[in-house]
ROFIBA-636273 format. One line per field, with one value per atom (N, C-alpha, C): residue number from 1; residue in three letters; atom name; x, y, z. Coordinates in pm, whole numbers. Atoms other than C-alpha are relative to their C-alpha. Layout:
ROFIBA-636273
num (NUM:...)
residuo (ALA:...)
atomo (CA:...)
x (X:...)
y (Y:...)
z (Z:...)
***
This chain:
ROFIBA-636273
num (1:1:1:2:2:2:3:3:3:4:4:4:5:5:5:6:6:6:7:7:7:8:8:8:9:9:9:10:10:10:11:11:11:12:12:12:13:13:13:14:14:14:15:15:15:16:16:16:17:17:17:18:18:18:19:19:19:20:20:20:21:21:21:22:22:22:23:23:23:24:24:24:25:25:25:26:26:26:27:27:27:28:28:28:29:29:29:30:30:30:31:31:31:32:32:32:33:33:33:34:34:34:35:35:35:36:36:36:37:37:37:38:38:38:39:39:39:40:40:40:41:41:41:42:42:42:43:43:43:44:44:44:45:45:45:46:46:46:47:47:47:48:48:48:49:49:49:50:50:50:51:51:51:52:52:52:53:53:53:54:54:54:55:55:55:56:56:56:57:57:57:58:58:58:59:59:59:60:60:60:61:61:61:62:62:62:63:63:63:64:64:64:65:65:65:66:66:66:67:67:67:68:68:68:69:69:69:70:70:70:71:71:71:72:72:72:73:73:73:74:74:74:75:75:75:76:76:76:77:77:77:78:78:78:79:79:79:80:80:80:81:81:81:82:82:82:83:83:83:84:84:84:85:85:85:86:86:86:87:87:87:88:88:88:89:89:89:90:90:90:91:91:91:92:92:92:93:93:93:94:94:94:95:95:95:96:96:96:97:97:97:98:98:98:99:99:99:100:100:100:101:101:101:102:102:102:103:103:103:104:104:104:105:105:105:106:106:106:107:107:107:108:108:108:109:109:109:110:110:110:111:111:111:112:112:112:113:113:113:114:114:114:115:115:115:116:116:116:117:117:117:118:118:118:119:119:119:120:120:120:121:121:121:122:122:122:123:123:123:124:124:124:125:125:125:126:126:126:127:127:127:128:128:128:129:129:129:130:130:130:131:131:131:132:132:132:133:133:133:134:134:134:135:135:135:136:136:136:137:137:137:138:138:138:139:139:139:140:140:140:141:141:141:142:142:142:143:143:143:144:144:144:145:145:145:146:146:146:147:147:147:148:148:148:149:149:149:150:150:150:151:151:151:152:152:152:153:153:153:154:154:154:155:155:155:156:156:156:157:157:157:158:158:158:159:159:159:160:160:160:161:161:161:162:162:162:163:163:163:164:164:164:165:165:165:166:166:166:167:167:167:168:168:168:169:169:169:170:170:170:171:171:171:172:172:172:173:173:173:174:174:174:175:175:175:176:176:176:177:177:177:178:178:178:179:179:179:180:180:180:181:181:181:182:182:182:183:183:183:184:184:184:185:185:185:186:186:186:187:187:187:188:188:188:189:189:189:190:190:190:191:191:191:192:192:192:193:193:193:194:194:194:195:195:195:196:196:196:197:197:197:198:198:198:199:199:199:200:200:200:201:201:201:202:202:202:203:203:203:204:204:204:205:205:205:206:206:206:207:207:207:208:208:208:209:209:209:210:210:210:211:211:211:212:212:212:213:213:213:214:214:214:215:215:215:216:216:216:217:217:217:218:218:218:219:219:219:220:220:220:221:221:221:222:222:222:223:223:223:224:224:224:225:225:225:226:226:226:227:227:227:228:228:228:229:229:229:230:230:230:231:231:231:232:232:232:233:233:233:234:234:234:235:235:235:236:236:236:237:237:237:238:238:238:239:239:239:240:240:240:241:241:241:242:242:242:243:243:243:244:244:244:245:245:245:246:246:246:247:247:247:248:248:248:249:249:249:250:250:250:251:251:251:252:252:252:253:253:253:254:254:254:255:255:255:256:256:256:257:257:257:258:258:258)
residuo (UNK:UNK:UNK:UNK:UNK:UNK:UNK:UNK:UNK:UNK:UNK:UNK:UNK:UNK:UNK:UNK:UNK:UNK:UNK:UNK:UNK:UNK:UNK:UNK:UNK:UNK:UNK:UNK:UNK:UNK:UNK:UNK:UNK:UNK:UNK:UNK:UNK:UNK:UNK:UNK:UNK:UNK:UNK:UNK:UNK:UNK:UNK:UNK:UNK:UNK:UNK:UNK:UNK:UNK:UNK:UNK:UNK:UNK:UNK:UNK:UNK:UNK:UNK:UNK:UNK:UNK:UNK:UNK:UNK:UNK:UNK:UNK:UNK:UNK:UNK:UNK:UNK:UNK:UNK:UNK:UNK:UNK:UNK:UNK:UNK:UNK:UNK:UNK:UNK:UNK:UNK:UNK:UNK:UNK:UNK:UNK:UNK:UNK:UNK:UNK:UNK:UNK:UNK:UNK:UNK:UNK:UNK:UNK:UNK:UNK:UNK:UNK:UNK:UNK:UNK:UNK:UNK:UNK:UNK:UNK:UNK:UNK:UNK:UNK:UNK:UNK:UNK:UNK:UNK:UNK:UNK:UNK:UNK:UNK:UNK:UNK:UNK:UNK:UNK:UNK:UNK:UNK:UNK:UNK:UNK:UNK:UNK:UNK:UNK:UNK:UNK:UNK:UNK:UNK:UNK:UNK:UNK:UNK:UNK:UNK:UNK:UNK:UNK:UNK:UNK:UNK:UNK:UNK:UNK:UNK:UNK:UNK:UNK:UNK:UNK:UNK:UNK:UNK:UNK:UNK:UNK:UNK:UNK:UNK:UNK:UNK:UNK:UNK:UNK:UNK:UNK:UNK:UNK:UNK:UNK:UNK:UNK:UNK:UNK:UNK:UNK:UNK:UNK:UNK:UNK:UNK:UNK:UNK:UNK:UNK:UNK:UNK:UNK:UNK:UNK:UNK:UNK:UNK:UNK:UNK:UNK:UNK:UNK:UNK:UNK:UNK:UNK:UNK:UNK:UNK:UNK:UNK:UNK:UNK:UNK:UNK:UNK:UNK:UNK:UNK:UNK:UNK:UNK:UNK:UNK:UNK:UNK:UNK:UNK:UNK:UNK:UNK:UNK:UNK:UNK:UNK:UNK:UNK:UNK:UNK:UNK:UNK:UNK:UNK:UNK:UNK:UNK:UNK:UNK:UNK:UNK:UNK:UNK:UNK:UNK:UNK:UNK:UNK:UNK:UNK:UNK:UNK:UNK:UNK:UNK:UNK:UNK:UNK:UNK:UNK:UNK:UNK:UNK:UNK:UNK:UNK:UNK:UNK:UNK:UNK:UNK:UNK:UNK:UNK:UNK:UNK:UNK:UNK:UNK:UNK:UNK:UNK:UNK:UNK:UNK:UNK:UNK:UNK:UNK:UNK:UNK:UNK:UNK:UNK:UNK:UNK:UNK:UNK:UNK:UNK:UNK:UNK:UNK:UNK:UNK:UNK:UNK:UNK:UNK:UNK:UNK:UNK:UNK:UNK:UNK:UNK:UNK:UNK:UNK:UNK:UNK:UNK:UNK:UNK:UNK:UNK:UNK:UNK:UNK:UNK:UNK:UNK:UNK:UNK:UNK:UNK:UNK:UNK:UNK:UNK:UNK:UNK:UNK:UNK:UNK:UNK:UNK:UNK:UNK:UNK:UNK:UNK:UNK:UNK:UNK:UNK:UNK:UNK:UNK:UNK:UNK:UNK:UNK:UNK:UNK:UNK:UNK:UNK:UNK:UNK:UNK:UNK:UNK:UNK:UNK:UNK:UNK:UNK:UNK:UNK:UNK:UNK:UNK:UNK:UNK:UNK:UNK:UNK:UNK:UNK:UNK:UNK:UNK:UNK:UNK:UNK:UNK:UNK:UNK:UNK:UNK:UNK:UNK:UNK:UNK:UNK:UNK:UNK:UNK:UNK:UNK:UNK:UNK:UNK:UNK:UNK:UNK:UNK:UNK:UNK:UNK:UNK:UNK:UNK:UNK:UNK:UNK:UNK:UNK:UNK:UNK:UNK:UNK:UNK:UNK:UNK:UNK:UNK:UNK:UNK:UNK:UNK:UNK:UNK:UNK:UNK:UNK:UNK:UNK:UNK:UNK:UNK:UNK:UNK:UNK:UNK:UNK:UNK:UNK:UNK:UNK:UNK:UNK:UNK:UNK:UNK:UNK:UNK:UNK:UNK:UNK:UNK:UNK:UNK:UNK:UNK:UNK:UNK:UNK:UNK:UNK:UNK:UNK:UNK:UNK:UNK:UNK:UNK:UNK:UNK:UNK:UNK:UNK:UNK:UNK:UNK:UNK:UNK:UNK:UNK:UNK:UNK:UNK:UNK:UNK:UNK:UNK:UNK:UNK:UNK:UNK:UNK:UNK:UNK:UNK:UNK:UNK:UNK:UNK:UNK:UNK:UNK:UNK:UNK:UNK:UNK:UNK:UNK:UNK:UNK:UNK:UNK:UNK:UNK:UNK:UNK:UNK:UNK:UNK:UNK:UNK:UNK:UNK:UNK:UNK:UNK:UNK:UNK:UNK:UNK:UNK:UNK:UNK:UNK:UNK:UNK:UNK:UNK:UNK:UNK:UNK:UNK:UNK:UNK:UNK:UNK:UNK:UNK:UNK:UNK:UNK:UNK:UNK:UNK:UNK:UNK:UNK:UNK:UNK:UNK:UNK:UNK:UNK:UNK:UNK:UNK:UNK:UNK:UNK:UNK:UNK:UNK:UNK:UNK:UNK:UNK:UNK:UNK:UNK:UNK:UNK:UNK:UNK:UNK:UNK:UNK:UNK:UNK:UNK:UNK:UNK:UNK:UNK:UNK:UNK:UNK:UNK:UNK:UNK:UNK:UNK:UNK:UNK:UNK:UNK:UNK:UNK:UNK:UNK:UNK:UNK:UNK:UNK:UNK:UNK:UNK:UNK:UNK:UNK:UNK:UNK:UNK:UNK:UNK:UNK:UNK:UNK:UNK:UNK:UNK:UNK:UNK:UNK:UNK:UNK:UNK:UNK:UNK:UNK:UNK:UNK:UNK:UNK:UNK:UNK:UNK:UNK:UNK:UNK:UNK:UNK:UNK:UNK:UNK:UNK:UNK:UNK:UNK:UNK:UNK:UNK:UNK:UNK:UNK:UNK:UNK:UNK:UNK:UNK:UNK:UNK:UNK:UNK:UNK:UNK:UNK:UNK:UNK:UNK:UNK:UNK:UNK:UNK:UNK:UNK:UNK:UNK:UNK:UNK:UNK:UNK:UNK:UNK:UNK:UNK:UNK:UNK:UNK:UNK:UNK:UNK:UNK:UNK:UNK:UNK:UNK:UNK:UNK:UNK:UNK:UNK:UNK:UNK:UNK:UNK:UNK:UNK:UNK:UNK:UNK:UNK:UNK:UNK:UNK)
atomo (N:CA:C:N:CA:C:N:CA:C:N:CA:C:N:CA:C:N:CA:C:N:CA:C:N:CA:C:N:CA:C:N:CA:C:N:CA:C:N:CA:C:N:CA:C:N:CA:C:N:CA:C:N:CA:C:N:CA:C:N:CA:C:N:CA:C:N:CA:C:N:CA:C:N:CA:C:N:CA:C:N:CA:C:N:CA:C:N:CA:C:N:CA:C:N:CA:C:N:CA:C:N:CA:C:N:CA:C:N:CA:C:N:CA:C:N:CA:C:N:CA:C:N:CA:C:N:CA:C:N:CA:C:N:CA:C:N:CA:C:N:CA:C:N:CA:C:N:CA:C:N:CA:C:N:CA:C:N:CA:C:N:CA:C:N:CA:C:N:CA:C:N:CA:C:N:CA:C:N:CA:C:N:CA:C:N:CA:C:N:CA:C:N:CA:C:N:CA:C:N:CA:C:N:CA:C:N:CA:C:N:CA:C:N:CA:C:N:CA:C:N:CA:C:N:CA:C:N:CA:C:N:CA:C:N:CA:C:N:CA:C:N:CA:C:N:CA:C:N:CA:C:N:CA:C:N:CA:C:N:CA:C:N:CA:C:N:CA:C:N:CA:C:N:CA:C:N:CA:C:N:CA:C:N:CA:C:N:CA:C:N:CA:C:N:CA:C:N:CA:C:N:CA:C:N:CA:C:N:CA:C:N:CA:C:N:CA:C:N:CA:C:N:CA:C:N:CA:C:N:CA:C:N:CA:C:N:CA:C:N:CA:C:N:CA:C:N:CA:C:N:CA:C:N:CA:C:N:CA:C:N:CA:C:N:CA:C:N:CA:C:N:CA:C:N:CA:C:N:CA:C:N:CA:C:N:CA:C:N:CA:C:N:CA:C:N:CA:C:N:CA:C:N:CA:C:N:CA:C:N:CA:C:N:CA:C:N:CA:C:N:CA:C:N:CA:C:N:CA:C:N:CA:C:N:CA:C:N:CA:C:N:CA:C:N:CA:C:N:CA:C:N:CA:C:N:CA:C:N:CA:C:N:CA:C:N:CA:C:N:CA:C:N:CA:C:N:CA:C:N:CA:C:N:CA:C:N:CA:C:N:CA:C:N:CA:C:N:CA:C:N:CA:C:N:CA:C:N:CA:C:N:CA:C:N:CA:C:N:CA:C:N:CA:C:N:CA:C:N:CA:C:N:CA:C:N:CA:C:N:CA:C:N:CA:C:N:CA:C:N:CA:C:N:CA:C:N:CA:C:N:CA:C:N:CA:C:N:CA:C:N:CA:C:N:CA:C:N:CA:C:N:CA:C:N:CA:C:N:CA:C:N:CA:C:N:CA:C:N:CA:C:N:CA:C:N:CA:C:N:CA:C:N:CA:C:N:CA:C:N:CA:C:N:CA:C:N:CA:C:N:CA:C:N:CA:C:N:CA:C:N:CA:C:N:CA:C:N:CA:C:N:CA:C:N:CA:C:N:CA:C:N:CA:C:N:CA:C:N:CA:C:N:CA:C:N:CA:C:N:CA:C:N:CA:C:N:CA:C:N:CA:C:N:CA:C:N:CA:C:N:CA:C:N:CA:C:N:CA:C:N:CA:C:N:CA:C:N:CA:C:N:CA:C:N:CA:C:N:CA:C:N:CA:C:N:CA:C:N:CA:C:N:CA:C:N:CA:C:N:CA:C:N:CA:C:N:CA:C:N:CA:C:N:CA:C:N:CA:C:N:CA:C:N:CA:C:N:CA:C:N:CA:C:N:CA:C:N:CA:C:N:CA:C:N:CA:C:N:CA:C:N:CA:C:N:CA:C:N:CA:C:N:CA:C:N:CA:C:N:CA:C:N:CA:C:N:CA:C:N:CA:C:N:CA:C:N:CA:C:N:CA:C:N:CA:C:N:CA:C:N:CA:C:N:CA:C:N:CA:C:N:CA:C:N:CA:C:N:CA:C:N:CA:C:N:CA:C:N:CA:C:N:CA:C:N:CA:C:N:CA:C:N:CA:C:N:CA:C:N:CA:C)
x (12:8695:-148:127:8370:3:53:8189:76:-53:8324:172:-94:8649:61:-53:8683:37:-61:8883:-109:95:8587:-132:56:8383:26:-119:8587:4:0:8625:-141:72:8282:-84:33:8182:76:-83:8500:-15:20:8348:16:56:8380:54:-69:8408:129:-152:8729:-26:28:8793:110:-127:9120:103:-146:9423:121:-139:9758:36:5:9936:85:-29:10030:-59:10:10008:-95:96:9735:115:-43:9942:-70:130:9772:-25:68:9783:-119:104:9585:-103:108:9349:-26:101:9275:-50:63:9223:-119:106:8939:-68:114:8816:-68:50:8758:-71:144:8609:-113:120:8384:-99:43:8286:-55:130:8186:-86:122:7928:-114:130:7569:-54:42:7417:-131:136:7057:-33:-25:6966:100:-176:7343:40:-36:7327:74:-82:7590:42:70:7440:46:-32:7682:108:-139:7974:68:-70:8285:39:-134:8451:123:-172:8815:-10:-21:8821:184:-127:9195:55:-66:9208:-44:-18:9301:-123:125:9028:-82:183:8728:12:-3:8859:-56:26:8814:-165:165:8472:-122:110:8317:39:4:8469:-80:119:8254:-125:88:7981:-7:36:7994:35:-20:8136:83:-100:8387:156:-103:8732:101:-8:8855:4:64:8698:125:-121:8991:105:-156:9242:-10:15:9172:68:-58:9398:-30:77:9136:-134:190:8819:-93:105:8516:-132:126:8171:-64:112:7915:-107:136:7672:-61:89:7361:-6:28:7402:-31:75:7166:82:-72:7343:80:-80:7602:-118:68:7316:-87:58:7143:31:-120:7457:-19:12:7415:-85:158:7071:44:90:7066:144:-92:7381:-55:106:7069:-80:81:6881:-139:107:6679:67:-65:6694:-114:66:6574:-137:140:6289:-121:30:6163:-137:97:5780:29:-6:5891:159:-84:6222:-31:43:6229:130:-96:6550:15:6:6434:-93:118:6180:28:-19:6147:70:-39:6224:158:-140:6564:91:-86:6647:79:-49:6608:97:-94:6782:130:-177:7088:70:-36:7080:69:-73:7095:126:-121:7379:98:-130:7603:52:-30:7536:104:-41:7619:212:-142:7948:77:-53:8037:27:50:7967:161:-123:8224:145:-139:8517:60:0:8448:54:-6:8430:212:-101:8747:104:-127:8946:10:22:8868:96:-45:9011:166:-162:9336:50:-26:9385:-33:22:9265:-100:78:8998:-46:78:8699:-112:133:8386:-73:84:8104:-68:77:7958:-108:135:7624:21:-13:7696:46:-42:7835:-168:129:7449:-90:74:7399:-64:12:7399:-18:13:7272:56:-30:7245:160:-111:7609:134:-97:7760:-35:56:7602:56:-69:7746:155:-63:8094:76:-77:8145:-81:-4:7952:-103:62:7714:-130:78:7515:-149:131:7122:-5:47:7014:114:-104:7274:-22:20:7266:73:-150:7556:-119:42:7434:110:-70:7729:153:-145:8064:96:-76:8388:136:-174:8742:-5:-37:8953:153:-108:9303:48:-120:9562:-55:58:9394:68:-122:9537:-111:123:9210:1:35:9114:-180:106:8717:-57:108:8480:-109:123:8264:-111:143:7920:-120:118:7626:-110:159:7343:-91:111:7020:41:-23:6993:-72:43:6881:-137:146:6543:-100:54:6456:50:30:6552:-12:47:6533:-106:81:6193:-17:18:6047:-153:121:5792:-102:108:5609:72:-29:5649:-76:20:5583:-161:122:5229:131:-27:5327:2:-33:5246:44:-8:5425:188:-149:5769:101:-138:5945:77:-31:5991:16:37:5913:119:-142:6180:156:-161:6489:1:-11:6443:100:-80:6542:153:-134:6868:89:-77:6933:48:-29:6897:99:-102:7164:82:-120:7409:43:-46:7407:48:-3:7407:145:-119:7704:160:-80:7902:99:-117:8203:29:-23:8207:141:-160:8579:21:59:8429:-48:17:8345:19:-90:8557:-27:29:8423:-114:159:8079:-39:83:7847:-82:119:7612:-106:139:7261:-70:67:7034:-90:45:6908:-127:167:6514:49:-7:6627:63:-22:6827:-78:117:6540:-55:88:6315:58:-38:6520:70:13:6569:-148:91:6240:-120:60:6145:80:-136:6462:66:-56:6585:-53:80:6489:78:-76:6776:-75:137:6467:-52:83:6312:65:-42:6542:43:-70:6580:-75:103:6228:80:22:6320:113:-96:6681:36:75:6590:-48:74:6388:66:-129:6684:47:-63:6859:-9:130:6571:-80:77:6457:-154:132:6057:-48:10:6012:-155:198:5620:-6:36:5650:52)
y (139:18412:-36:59:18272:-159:134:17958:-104:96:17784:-33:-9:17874:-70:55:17677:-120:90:17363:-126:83:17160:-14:-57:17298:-90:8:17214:-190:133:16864:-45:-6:16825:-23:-34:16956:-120:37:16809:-191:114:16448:-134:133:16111:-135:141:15742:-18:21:15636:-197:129:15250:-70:38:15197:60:-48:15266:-27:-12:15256:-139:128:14969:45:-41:15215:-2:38:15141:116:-63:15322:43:0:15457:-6:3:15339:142:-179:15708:45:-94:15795:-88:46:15491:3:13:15538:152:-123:15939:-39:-28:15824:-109:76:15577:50:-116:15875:73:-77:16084:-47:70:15799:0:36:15775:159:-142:16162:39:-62:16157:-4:-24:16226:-172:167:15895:100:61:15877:-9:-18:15928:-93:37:15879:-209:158:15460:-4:66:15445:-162:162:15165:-45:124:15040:19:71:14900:27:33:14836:-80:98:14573:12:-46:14636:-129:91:14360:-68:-5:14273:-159:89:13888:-72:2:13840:-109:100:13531:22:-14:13714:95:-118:14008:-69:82:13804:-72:87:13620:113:-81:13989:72:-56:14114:-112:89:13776:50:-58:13889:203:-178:14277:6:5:14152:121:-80:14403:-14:26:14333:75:-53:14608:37:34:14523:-56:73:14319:15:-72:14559:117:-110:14832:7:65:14879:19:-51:14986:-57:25:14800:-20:-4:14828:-28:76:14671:55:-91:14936:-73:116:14712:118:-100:14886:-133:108:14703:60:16:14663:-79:134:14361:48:-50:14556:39:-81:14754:-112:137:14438:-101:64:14292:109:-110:14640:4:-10:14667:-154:120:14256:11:15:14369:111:-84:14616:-44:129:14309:12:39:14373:-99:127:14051:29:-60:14061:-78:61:13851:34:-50:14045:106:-97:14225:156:-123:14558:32:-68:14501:68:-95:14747:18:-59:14743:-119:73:14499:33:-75:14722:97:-63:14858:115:-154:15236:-34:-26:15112:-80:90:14890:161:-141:15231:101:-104:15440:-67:20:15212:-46:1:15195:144:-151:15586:54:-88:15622:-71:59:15354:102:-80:15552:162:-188:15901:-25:-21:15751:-39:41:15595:147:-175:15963:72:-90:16106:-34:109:15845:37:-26:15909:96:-136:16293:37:1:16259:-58:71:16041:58:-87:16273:96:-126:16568:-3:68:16319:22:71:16288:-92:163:15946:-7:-10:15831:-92:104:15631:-33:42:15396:-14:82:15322:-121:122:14980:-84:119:14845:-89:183:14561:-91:102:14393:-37:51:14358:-65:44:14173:-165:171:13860:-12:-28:13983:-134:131:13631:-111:81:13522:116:-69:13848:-19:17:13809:-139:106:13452:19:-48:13589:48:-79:13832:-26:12:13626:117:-161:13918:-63:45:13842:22:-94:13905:87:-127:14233:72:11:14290:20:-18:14425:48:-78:14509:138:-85:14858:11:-14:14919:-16:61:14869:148:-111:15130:-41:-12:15117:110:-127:15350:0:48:15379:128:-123:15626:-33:-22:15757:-98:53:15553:55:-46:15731:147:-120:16082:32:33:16054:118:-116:16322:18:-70:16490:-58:70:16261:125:-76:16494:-23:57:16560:143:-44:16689:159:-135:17059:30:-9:17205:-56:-19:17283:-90:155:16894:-75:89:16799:92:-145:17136:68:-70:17233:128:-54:17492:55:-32:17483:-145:110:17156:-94:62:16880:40:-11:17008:-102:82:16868:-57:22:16658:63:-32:16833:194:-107:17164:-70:41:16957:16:-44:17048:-75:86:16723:40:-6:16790:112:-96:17097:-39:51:16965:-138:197:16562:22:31:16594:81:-71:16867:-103:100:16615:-113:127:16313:-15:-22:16469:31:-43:16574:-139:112:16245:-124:15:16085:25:-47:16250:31:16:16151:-143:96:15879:-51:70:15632:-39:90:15509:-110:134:15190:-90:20:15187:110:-120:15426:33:37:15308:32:5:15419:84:-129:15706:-74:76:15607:28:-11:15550:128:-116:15869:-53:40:15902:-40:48:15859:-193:114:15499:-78:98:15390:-15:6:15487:-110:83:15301:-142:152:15000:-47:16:15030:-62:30:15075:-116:77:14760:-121:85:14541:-32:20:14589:-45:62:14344:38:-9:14470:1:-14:14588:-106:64:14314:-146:91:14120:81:-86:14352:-56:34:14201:-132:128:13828:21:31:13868:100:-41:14137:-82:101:13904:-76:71:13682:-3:-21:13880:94:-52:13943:146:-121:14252:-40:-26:14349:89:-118:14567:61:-40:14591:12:-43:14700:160)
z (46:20743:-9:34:20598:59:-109:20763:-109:72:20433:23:8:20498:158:-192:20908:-109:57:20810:109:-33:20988:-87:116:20690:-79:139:20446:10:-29:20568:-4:-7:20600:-152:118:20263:-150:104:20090:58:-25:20202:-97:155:19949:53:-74:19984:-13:53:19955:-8:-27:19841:-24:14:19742:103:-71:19990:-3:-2:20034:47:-69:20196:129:-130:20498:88:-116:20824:93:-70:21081:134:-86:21382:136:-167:21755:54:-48:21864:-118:35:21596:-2:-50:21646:82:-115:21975:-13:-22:21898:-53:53:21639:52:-62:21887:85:-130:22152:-85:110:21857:24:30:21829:129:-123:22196:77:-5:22194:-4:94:21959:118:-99:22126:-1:-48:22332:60:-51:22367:159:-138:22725:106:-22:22808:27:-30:22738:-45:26:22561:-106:67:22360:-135:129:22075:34:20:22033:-142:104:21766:13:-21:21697:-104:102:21547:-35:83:21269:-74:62:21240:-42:27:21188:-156:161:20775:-18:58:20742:67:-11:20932:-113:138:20699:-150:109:20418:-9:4:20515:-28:32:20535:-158:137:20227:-114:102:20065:60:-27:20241:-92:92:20097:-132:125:19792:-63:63:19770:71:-38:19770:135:-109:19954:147:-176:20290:67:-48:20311:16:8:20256:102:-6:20412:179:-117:20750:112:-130:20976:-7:84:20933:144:-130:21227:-25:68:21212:155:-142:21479:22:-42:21661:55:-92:21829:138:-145:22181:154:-158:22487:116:-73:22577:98:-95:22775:156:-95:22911:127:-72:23004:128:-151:23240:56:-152:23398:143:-83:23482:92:-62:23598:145:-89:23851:129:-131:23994:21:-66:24076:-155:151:23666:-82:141:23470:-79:101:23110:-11:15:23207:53:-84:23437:-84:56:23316:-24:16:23342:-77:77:23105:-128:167:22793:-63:53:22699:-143:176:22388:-26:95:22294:-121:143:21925:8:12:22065:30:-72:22234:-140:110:21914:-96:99:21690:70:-43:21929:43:-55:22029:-171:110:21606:-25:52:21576:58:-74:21820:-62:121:21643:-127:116:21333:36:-56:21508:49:-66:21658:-124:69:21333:-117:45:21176:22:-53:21405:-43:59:21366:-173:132:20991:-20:25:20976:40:-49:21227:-70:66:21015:-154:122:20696:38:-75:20921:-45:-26:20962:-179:123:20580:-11:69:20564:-46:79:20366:36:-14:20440:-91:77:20301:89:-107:20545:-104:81:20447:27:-2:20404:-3:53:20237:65:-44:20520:58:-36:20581:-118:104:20247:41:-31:20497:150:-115:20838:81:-111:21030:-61:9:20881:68:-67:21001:140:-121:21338:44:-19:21353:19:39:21201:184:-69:21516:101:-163:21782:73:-72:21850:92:-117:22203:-45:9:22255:8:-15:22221:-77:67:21974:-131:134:21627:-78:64:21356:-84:56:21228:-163:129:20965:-2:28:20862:-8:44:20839:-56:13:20655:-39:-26:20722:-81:35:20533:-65:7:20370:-136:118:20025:-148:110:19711:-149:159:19459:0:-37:19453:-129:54:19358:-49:17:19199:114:-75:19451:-45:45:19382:19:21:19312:89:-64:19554:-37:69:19515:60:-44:19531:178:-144:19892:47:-19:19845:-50:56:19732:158:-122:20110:107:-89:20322:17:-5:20413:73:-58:20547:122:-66:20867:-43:47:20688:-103:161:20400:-75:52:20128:-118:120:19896:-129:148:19600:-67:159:19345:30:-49:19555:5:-32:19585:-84:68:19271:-92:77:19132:-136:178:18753:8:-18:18810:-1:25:18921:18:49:18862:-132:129:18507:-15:8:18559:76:-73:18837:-26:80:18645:-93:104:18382:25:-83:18621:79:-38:18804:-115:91:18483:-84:34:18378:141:-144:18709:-38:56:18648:130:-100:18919:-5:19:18991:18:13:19044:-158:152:18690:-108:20:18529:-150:118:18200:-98:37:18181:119:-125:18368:89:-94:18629:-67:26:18591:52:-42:18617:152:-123:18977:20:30:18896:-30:50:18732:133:-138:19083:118:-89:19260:-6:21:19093:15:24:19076:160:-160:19471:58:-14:19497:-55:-10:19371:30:-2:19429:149:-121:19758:116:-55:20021:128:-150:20306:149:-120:20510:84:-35:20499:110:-114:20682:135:-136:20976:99:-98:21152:58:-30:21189:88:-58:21249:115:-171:21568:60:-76:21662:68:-18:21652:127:-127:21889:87:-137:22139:4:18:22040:-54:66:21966:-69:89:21672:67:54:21722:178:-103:22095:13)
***
């Protein structure tokens, strides 16, 4: 058996959003297996530092599918929104005589924001991969961050508290084209990053640009996507998501710039 051929592979490989589902039901055994998946993944010197919240009542469902602006959100019969949270960690520590006011707290410092971000992501990873395994089909969702300080209101999220991303989870009702990514050796180095004008661009940009290009979103079933150079660029001058990440940390007590 070849490495392609392990059915953790295969799952892996054979990855895609899913956005339409069924109108079947999630069974609790198998949500609490892909809530233990989730609670596997690797933690950051073992804090433990995010949360889910299981989204099941039809008018918050509804308030974040206006927020992400996709209908779906609202259907979907598993939906979870991964916070990066201190806050837990915070009642710990102040029950070992550390309150967060205390000069020597750090647990709202920039490094613990990014790392109780990367472990959300990592557990939301697993849940995912795990519920692919199951047959079911998932989306992870930005877009419930098209409105940070209304989702943060929404689900009540304490100090030290931050929604990283969104998940539905549900029983397939599409079956999507495999989306095109860049070839290896455009994100696989070797030993260094590569110089500009050593990276390859001028090579495979334009094969890439005509292959993505020639990709049929099922979102718009009607028309190809835009070549990937053109969503770049129009990221790269368009997208402000970033820019709300400082204030509304700030928000909730974190210090980026420590």
């Amino acid at each position: 058996m070849t490495a392609r051929d392990n059915p953790t592979i295969r799952t892996l490989l054979e990855r895609r959003s899913i956005r339409r589902f069924t109108t079947e039901d999630i069974d609790d055994d198998t949500r609490r297996v892909l809530e233990e998946v989730a609670q596997r993944a690797p933690s950051s010197q073992y804090l433990n530092d995010w949360s889910a919240i299981r989204i099941t009542d039809p008018a918050l469902r509804g308030r974040l599918a206006d927020i992400g602006r996709q209908p779906y959100i609202a259907e979907a019969p598993l939906l979870y929104v991964f916070v990066a949270d201190e806050h837990r960690n915070a009642l710990i520590a102040r029950t070992r005589g550390v309150e967060a006011g205390n000069p020597s707290f750090s647990l709202d410092a920039g490094y613990h924001f990014t790392q109780s971000q990367n472990d959300a992501v990592l557990a939301l990873h697993a849940m995912e991969t795990a519920a692919n395994a199951l047959g079911l089909g998932c989306v992870v969702l930005g877009s419930l961050l098209n409105d940070v300080n209304a989702l943060i209101d929404l689900l009540r999220l304490p100090e030290f508290t931050y929604p990283v991303l969104g998940l539905a989870i549900g029983h397939p009702d599409q079956s999507p084209m495999l989306k095109p990514r860049l070839p290896r050796s455009a994100q696989f180095f070797i030993n260094d990053y590569p110089a500009d004008e050593d990276s390859g661009i001028g090579e495979y940009l334009p094969v890439f640009d005509d292959v993505v290009h020639r990709y049929y979103d099922l979102r718009h079933a009607d028309r190809p996507v835009e070549a990937f150079s053109m969503q770049i660029a129009k990221v790269a001058t368009e997208d402000v998501h970033a820019k709300a990440v400082l204030p509304t940390a700030e928000r909730q007590g974190f210090h980026l710039d420590s």
